[in-house]
C-alpha positions in Angstrom: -2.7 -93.5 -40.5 0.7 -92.6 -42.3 1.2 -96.2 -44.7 4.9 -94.3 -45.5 6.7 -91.3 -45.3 9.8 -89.8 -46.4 11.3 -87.5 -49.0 11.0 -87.0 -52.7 11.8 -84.8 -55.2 8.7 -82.8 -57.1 8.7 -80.9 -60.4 7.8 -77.5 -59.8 8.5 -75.5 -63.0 10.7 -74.6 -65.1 12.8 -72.1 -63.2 13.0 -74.3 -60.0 13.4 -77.7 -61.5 13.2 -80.3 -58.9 12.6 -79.6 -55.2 12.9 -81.9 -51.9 9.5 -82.5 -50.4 8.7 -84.4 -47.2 5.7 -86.6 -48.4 3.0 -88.6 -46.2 0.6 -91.2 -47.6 -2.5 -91.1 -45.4 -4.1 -94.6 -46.4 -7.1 -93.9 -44.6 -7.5 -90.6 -45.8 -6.3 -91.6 -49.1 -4.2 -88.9 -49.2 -0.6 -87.6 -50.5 0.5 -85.0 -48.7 3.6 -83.1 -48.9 5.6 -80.4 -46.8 8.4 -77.9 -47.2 10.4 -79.9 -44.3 9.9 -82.8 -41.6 9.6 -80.7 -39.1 6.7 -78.7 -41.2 5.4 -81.8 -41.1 5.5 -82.2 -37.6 3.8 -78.9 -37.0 1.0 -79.6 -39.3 1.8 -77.3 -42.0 0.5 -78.9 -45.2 2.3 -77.0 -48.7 -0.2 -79.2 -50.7 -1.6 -82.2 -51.4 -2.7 -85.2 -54.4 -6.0 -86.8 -53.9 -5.4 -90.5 -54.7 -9.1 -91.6 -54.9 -9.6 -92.0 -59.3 -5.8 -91.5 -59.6 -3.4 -93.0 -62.2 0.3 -93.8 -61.8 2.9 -93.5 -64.9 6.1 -94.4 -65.1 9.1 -94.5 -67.7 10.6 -97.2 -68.6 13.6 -95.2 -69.6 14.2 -93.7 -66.3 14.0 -95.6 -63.1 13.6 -93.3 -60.5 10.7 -91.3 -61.8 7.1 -91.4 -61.7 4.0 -89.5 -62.3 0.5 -89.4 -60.6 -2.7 -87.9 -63.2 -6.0 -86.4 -61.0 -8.2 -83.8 -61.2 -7.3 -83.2 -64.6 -3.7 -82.5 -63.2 -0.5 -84.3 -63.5 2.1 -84.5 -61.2 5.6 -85.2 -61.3 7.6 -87.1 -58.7 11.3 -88.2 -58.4 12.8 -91.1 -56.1 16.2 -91.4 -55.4 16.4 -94.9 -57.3 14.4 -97.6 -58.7 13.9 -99.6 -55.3 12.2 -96.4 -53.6 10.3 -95.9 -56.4 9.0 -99.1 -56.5 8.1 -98.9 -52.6 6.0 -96.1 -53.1 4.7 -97.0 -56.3 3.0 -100.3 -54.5 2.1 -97.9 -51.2 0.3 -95.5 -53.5 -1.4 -98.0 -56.2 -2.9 -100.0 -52.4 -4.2 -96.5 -51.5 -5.8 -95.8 -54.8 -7.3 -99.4 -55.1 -8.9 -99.5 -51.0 -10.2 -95.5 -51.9 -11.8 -97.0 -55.9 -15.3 -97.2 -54.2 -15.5 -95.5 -51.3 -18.4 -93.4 -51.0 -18.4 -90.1 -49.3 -21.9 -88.4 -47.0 -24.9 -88.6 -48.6 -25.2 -84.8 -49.1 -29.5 -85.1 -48.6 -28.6 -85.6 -44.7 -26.7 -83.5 -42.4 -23.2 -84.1 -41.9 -22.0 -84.4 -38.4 -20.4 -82.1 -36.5 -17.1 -81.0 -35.1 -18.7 -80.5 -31.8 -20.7 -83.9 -32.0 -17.3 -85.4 -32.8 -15.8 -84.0 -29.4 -19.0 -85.2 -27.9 -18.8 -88.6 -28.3 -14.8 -88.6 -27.9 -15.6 -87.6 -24.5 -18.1 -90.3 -24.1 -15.7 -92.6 -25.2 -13.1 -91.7 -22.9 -15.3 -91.8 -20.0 -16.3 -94.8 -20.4 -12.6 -96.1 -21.1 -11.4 -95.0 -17.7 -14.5 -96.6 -16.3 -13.3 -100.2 -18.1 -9.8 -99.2 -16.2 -11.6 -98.5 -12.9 -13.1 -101.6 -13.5 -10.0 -103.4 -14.6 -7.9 -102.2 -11.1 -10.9 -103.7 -8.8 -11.0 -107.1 -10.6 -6.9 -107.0 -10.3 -7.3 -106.6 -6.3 -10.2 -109.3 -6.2 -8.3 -111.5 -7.9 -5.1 -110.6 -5.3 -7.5 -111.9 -2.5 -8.9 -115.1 -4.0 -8.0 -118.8 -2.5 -10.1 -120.3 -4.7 -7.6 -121.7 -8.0 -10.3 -122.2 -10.3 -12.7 -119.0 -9.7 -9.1 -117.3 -10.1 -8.3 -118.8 -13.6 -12.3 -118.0 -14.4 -11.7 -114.5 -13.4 -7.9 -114.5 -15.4 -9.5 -115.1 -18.6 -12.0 -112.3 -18.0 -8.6 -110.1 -17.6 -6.9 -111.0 -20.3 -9.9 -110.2 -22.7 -11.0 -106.9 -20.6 -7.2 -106.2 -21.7 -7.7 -107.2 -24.9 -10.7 -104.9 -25.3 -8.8 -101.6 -23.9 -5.6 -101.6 -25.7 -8.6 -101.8 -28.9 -10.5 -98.8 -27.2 -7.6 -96.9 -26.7 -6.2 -97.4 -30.2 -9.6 -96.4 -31.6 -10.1 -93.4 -29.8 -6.5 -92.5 -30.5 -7.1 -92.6 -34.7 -10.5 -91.2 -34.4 -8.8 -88.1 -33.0 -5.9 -88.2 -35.3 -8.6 -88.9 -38.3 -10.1 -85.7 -37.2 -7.0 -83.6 -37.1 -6.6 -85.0 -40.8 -9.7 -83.4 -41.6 -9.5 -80.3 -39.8 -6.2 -79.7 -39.5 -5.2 -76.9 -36.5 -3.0 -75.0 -39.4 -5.4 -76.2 -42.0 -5.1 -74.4 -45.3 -8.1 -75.1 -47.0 -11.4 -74.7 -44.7 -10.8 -70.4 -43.7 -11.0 -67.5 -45.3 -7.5 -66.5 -44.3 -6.5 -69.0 -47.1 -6.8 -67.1 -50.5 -3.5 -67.0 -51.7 -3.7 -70.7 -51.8 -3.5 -72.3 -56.0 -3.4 -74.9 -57.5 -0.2 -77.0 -59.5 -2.3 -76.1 -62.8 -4.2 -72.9 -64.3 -7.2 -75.3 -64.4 -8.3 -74.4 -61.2 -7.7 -71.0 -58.9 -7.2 -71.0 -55.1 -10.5 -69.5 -54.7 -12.2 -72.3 -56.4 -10.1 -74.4 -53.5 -11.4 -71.9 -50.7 -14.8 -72.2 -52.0 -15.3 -75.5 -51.8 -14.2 -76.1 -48.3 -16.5 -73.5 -47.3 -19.6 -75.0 -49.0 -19.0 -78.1 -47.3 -18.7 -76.5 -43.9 -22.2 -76.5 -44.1 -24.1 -73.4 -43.7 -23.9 -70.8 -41.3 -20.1 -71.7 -41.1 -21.6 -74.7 -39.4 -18.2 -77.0 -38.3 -18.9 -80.4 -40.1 -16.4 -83.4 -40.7 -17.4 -84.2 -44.1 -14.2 -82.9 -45.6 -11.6 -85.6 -45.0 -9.9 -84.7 -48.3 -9.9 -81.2 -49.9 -12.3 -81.9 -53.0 -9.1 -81.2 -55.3 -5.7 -81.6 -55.3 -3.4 -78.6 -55.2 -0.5 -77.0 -54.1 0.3 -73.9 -51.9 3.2 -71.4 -51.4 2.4 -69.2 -48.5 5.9 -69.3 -47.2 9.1 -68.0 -48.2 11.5 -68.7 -46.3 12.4 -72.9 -46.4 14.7 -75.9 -46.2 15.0 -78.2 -48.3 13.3 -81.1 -46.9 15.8 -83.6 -46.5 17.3 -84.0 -43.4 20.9 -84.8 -45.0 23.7 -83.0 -44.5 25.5 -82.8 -47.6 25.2 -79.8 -49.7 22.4 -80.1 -52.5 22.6 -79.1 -55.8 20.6 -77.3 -57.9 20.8 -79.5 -61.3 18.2 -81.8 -62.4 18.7 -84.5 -60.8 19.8 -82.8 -56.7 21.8 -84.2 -54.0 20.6 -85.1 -51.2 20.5 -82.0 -47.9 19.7 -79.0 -46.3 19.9 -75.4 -47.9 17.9 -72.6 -46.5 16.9 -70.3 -49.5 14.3 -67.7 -50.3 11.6 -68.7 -52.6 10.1 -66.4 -55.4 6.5 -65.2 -55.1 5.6 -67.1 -57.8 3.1 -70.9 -56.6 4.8 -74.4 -57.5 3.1 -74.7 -61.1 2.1 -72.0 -62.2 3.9 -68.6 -63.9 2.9 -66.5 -61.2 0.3 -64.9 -59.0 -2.6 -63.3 -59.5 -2.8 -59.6 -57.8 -5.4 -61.0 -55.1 -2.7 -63.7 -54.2 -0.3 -61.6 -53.3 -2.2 -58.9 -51.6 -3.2 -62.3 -49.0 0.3 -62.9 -49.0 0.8 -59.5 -48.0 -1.9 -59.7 -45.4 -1.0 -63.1 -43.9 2.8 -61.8 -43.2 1.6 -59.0 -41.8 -0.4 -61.4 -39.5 2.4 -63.3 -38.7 5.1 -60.2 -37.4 2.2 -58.7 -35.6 1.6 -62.2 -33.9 5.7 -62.9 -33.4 7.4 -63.0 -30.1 9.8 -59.8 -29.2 13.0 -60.8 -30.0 15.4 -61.9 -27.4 17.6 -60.0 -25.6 21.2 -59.6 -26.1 24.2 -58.0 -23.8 26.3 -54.9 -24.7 29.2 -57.5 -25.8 26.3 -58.7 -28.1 26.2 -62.1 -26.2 22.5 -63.4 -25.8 20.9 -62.7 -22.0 20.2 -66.1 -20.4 18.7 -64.7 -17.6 16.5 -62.2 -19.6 14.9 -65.5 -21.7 14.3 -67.1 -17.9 12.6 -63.8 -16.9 10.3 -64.0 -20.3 6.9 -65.5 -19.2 4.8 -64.6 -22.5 3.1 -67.2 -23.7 4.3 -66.3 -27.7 4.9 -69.9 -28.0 1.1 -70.8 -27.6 1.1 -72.6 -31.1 3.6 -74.8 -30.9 1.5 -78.0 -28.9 -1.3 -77.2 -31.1 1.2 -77.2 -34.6 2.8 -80.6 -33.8 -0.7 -82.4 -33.8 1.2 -85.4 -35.3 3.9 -85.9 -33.0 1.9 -86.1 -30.2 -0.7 -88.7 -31.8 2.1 -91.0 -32.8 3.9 -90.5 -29.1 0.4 -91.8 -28.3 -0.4 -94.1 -30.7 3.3 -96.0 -29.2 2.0 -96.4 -25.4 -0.7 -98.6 -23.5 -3.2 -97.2 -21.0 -2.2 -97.6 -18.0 1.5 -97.0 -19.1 4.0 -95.4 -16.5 5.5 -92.4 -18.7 8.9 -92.0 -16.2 11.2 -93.3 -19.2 9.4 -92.0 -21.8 10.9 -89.3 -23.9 8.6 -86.5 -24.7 9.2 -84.2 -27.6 10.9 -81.0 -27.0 8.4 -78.3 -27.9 5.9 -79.3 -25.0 8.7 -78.6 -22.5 8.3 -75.2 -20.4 11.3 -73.2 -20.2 12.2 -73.8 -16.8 12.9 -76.8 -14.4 10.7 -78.7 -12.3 12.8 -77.5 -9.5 12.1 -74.0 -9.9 8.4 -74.9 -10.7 8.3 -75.6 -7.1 9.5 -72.6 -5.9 5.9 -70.8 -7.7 4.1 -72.2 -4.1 5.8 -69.3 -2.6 4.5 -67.0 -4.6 2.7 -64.7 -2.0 5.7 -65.0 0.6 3.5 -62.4 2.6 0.5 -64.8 3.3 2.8 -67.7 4.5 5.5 -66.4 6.3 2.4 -64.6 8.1 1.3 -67.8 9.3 3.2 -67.1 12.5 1.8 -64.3 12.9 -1.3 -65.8 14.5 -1.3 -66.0 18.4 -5.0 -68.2 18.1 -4.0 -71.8 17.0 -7.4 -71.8 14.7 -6.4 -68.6 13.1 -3.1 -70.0 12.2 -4.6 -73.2 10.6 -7.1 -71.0 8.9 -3.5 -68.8 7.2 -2.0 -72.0 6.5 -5.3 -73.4 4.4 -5.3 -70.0 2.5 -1.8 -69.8 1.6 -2.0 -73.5 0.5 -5.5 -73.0 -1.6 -3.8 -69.9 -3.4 -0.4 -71.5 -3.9 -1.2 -73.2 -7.0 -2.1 -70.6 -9.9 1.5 -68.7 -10.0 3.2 -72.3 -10.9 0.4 -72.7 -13.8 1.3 -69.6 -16.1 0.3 -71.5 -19.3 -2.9 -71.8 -20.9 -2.0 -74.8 -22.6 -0.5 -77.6 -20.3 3.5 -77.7 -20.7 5.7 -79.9 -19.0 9.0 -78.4 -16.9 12.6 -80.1 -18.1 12.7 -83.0 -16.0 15.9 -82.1 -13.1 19.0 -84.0 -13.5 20.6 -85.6 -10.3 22.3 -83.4 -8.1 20.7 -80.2 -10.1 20.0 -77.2 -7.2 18.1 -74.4 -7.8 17.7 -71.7 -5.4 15.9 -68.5 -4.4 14.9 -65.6 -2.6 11.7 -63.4 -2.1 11.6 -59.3 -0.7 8.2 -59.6 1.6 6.0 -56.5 0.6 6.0 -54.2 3.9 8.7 -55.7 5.4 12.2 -53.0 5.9 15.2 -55.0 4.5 18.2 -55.1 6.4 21.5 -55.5 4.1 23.4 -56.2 7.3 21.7 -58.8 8.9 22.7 -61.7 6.4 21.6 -65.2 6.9 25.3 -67.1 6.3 24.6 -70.2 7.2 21.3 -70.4 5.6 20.1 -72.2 2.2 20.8 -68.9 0.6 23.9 -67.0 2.6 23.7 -63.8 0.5 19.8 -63.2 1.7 19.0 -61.5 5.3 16.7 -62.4 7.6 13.6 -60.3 6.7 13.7 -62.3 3.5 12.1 -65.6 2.3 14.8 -68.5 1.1 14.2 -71.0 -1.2 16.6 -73.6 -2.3 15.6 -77.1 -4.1 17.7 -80.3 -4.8 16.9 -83.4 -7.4 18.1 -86.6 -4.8 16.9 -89.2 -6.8 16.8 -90.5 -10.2 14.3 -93.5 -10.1 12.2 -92.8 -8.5 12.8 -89.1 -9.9 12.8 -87.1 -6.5 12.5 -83.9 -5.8 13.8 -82.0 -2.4 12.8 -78.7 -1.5 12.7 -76.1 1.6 12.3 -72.9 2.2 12.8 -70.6 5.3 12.2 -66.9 7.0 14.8 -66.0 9.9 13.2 -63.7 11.4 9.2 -64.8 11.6 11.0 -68.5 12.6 8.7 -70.1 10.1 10.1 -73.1 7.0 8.9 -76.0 5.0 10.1 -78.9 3.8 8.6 -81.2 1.7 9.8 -84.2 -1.0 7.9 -84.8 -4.3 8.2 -87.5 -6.8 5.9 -87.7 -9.7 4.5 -90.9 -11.6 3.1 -90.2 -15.4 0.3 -92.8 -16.6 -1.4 -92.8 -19.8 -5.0 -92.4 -19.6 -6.7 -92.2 -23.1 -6.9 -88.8 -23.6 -5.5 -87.8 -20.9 -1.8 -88.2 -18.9 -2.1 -88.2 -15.4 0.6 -87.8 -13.0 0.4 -89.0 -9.7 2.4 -86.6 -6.8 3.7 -88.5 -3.7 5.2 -87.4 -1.0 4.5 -84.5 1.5 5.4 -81.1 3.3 5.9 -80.2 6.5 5.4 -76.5 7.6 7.6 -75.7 11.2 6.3 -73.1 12.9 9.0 -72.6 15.2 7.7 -70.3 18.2 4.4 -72.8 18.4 6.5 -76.2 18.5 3.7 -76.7 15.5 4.5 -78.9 12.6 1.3 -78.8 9.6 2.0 -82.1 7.3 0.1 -81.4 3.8 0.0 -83.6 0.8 -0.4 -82.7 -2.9 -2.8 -82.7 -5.4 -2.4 -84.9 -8.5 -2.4 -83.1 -12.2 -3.6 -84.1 -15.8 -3.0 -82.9 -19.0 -6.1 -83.3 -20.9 -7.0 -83.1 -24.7 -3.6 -84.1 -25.1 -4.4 -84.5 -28.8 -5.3 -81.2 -29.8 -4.2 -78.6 -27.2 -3.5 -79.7 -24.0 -4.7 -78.3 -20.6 -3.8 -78.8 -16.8 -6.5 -79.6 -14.1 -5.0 -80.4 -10.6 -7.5 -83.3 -9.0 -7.9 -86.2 -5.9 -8.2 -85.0 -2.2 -5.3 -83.3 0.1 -4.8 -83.4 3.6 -3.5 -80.7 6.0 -2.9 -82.0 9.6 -1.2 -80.2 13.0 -0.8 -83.2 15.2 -0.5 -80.5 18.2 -3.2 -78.8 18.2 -5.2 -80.8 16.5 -6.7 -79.0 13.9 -7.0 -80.6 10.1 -8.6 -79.8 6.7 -9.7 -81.6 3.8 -9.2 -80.2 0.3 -10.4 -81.7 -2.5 -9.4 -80.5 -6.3 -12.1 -81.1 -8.7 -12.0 -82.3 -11.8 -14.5 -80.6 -14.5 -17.6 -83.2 -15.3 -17.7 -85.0 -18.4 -20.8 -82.4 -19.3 -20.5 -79.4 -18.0 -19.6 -77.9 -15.1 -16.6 -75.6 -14.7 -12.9 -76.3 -14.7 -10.2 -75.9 -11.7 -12.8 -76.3 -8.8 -11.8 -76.7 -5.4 -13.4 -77.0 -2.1 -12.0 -77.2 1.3 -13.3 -78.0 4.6 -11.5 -77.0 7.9 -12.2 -78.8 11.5 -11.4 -78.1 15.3 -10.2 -81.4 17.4 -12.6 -84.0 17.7 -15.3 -82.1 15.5 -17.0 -83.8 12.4 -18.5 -80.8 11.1 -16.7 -77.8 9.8 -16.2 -74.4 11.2 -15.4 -73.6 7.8 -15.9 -74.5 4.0 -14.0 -72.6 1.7 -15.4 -73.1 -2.1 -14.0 -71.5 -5.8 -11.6 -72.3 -8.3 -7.6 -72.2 -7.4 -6.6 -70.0 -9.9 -9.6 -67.3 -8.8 -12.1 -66.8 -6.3 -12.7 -68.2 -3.5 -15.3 -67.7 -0.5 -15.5 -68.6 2.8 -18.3 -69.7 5.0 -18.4 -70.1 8.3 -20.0 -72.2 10.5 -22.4 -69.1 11.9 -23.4 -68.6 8.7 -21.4 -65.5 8.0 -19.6 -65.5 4.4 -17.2 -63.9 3.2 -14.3 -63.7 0.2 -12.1 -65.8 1.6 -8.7 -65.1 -1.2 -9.4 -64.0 -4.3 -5.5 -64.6 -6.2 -6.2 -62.6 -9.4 -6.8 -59.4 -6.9 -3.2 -60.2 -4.9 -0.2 -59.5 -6.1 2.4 -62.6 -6.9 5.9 -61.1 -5.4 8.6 -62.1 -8.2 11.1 -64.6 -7.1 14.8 -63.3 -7.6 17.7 -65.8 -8.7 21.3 -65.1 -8.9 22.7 -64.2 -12.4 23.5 -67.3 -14.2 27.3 -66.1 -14.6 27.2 -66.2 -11.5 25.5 -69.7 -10.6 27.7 -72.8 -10.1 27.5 -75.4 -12.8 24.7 -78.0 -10.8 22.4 -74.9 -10.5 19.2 -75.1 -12.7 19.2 -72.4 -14.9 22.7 -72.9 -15.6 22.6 -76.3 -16.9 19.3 -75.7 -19.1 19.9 -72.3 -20.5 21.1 -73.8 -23.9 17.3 -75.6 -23.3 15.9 -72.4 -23.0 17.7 -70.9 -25.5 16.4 -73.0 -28.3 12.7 -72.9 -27.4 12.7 -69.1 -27.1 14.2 -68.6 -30.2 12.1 -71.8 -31.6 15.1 -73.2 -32.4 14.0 -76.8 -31.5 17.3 -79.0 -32.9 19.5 -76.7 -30.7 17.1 -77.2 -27.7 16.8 -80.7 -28.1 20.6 -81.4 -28.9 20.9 -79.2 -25.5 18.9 -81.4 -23.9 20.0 -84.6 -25.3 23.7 -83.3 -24.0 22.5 -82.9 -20.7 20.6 -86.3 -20.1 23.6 -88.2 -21.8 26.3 -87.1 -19.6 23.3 -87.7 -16.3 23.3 -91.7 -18.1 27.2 -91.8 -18.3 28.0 -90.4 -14.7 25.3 -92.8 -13.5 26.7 -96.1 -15.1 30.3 -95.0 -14.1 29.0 -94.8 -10.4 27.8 -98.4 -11.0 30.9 -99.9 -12.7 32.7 -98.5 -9.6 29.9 -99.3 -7.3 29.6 -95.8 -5.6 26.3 -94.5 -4.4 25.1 -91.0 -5.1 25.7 -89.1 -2.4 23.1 -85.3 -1.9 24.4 -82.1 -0.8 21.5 -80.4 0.9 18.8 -82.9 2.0 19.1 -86.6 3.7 16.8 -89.4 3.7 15.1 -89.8 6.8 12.8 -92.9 6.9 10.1 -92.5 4.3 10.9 -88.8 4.1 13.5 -86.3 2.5 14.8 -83.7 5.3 17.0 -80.2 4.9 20.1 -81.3 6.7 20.3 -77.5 8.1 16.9 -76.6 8.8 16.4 -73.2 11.1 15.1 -75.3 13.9 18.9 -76.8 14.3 19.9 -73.5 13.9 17.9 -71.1 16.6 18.1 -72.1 19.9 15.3 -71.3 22.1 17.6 -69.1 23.9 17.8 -65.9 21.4 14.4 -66.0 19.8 14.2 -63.3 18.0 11.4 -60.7 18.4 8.6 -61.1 15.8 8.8 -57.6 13.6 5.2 -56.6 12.9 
């Protein structure tokens, strides 16, 4: 746990005098830890670090804004920007060094637990925390129910202290996982071989020594342990070269003695804070850990012949180069944590801009349409079972496209009134330029193409609106979405509500499905989606339904992104088919003769790119439009201009809305309507096609 934070001024040497350092005292770690910037910080990128435990603070009486810390036979040097900061952190750091005077660390005859056993029992933990919640919920509704006043005040007490008792789970499991990032840090720079150019602040001790000791105590054969919850010496590091000053000021510093407070990029010599300069083998690492990094480094971005940068070419760019970024900023997410209850709805809360995805939630949506072939070909089936059987496997492989990541990222949350639309060529199908579709959600498409446009109609709740339609096969969907975040422990869980309605026009069918729940989990370390909770697909016509049920992995084994579906006839309570695999891979079929058979299989079928309209040419409310400054800054991992983008764009959303409420206007939608429960296209295809010129069904 940080006990403070904030910036200081450390002596480096003689040619670089005094230099801004973001510092962290860990007071459980009993640790001093310092970074080139904040936002170093923030990523987990450690430049060095003083081990308090046996240290000794000095001071000068002459000056009041410096101070010095002696350990490990080293002496450090450290400047405040006046005598009440120095004081603050003189206290801070002489509490640290008094609760760390006799702690103890393993007792090196037994073996030290493991990484693994670590996860183990997190997992444990976190199982048996959402069982307290489970259990929480059903004392809640039996309480609802009671008549009897004083078995309800009994049962209140037992609430209030099973309350009691998670917020303290929750906490603890929370700061057992950020003690273990403190120890193994993801960008850690003292426990891998990659690590040699590390040194120390004095000649007394090389960065070899450093490496050395973290890999003795990881235990033999490179056995993962957690005994190293501080590096066994202090020291400092200069891997990079390229830094800002670490305060976040604006002013312009100066390079005297005694610097003003701001930013200044500047390139750092080759030579390690402390010492002269580096030893041969240092700088070959160095060497070798840049060449790492431009091997590992994203393409740069596109740019235009005028030399503009190409919006749409950063929306088109779905490499995951940015893989790193969740798994860097280790400390932001724990204290996002460490600030909400279990249970917690996450609507309002603000997440940090580098686990956003570079794309709206809007056009998220559009990824169920992935393989426009298999759904539009729905009405291709004259058999009512055969159709419901198309319409289960276009809905069972309609989930992997929209989960490109590895590592779970959330979409920019649409602003009110934002549209985004769409359109998809259907493989096999002959286009026809002429025939276009003007009076449909997208009038420059035709009618052998598939249409998508979506519309945010609400802000709380935050709803989303969305249809899509083929002309010519006389086949759309409509469907409404609006998503409720909960803090779970170790997990966020978001809770999708509403439905989707697929018309099949020739039929007079309408197929009502719901939608699956997701959860980011390990959202400590690095995150990852699982969809989970049962679906239902029902044709009130003909009668025919299925039951889908996403799976989340087991506690202990067990694999991840199951899913198993069962399909039924009218009146029938056994299956004629069961349809088993994972959503984002194979699946199999098996029917109720016995015969099996692969059923989809969506890493063996092409996904049919979706084609938007150049941003230029995209009217202000359209998605990509509004977030491209967004996108911008997370391509080019330039996170203040993506979150000042951002910031920009949720600002003016709050002024418009308390303007509307100072004049007391309602927001009024431009594509869908509210109809009962339900969110309807105000121009579906079914008002638009009379049953008098059906078109002929191309084959």
């Amino acid at each position: 746990m940080a006990a403070m934070e904030g910036s200081l001024s450390k002596w480096t040497n003689v040619m670089k005098g005094w230099q801004y350092r973001w510092f962290v005292l860990d007071d459980n770690a009993g640790l001093l830890s310092y970074y080139i910037t904040r936002e170093k910080m923030m990523r987990g990128v450690r430049r060095g670090c003083v081990r308090l435990r046996g240290a000794v603070i000095g001071i000068d009486d002459e000056d009041d804004s410096t101070f010095t810390i002696t350990v490990d036979g080293k002496t450090f040097h450290f400047q405040a920007r006046g005598a009440e900061e120095r004081e603050k952190w003189i206290r801070a750091l002489e509490d640290t060094i008094l609760r760390h005077a006799h702690r103890m660390r393993w007792d090196p005859s037994k073996p030290p637990p493991t990484v693994h056993e670590f996860d183990k029992k997190l997992v444990e933990a976190d199982a048996y925390l959402q069982i307290l919640i489970d259990q929480i919920k059903a004392l809640e509704v039996k309480m609802d129910n009671m008549t009897d006043i004083i078995e309800k005040a009994r049962c209140e007490v037992i609430h209030n202290h099973a309350n009691d008792m998670l917020e303290s789970i929750k906490h603890s499991i929370v700061m057992l996982q950020i003690a273990k990032n403190t120890a193994h840090p993801v960008n850690g720079i003292y426990h891998t071989p990659d690590n040699s150019s590390m040194s120390m602040d004095s000649s007394q001790a090389s960065s070899k020594d450093v490496q050395q000791q973290g890999l003795n105590a990881a235990g033999s054969g490179h056995r993962a342990s957690m005994t190293l919850i501080v590096p066994a010496t202090s020291y400092s590091s200069s891997e990079e070269e390229d830094f800002y000053d670490a305060n976040e000021y604006n002013e312009t510093p100066s390079s005297s003695a005694s610097p003003t407070i701001g930013l200044r990029p500047f390139v750092e010599p080759q030579s390690v804070e402390g010492s002269p300069e580096s030893s041969a083998g240092q700088g070959q690492a160095s060497v070798d850990a840049a060449k790492r990094r431009v091997s590992s480094a994203p393409a740069p971005p596109r740019v235009k012949d005028d030399g503009t940068l190409d919006y749409d070419a950063l929306y088109e760019d779905e490499s995951d180069h940015d893989l790193g970024g969740i798994e860097n900023q280790g400390s932001v997410v724990s204290h996002l944590i460490s600030q909400v209850k279990i249970g917690m709805d996450l609507t309002k809360v603000v997440l940090p801009t580098f686990i956003l995805e570079r794309r709206s939630l809007l056009e998220m949506y559009a990824d169920y349409f992935a393989h426009p072939d298999i759904f539009i070909s729905i009405a291709d089936f004259s058999d009512p079972k055969d159709r419901m059987v198309q319409v289960v496997r276009w809905y069972m492989s309609a989930y992997h496209a929209g989960r490109k990541s590895t590592v779970a990222k959330k979409p920019y949350n649409p602003i009110i009134g934002e549209v985004f639309k769409c359109h998809w060529d259907i493989p096999d199908l002959t286009e026809d330029s002429s025939s276009l579709v003007t009076d449909g959600p997208v009038p420059w498409c035709t009618k052998n193409q598939l249409t998508f446009v979506a519309e945010q109609v609400s802000h709380h709740p935050p709803i989303s609106a969305f249809y899509a339609e083929h002309y010519n096969k006389r086949i759309s969907f409509c469907a409404y979405v609006w998503t409720k975040s909960k803090f779970l422990g170790l997990s966020v869980g978001v809770h999708n509500i509403g439905q989707g309605c697929i018309s099949v026009l020739d039929y007079d069918e309408e197929y009502i499905v719901t939608f699956p729940n997701g959860y980011g989990r390990s959202i400590l370390t690095i995150p990852w989606i699982e969809l989970g909770g049962s679906v239902t697909i029902t044709c009130a016509k003909t009668g025919y339904s299925a039951n889908v049920e996403f799976l989340t992995k087991p506690f202990y084994g067990g694999k991840k992104n199951r899913i198993s579906t069962e399909v039924f006839q009218p009146n029938d309570r056994k299956p004629f088919l069961t349809v088993t695999g994972e959503w984002n891979g194979a699946m199999e079929a098996k029917w109720a003769d016995g015969r099996t058979e692969m059923f989809v299989d969506v890493n063996k079928i092409d996904v049919v790119k979706k084609i938007v309209r150049p941003i230029a040419d995209q009217a202000e409310n359209e998605s990509r439009r509004l977030w491209k400054e967004v996108t911008a800054g997370l391509r080019l991992k330039d996170i203040e201009r993506a979150t000042d983008a951002k910031f920009a764009l949720e600002q003016k959303q709050r002024d418009e809305a308390k303007d509307r409420k100072e004049r007391g206007l309602k927001w009024e939608t431009k594509l869908f309507q509210e109809a009962g429960e339900n969110w309807v296209y105000t121009n579906p295809l079914v008002l638009r096609i009379s049953p008098k010129n059906k078109p002929n069904n191309p084959h």
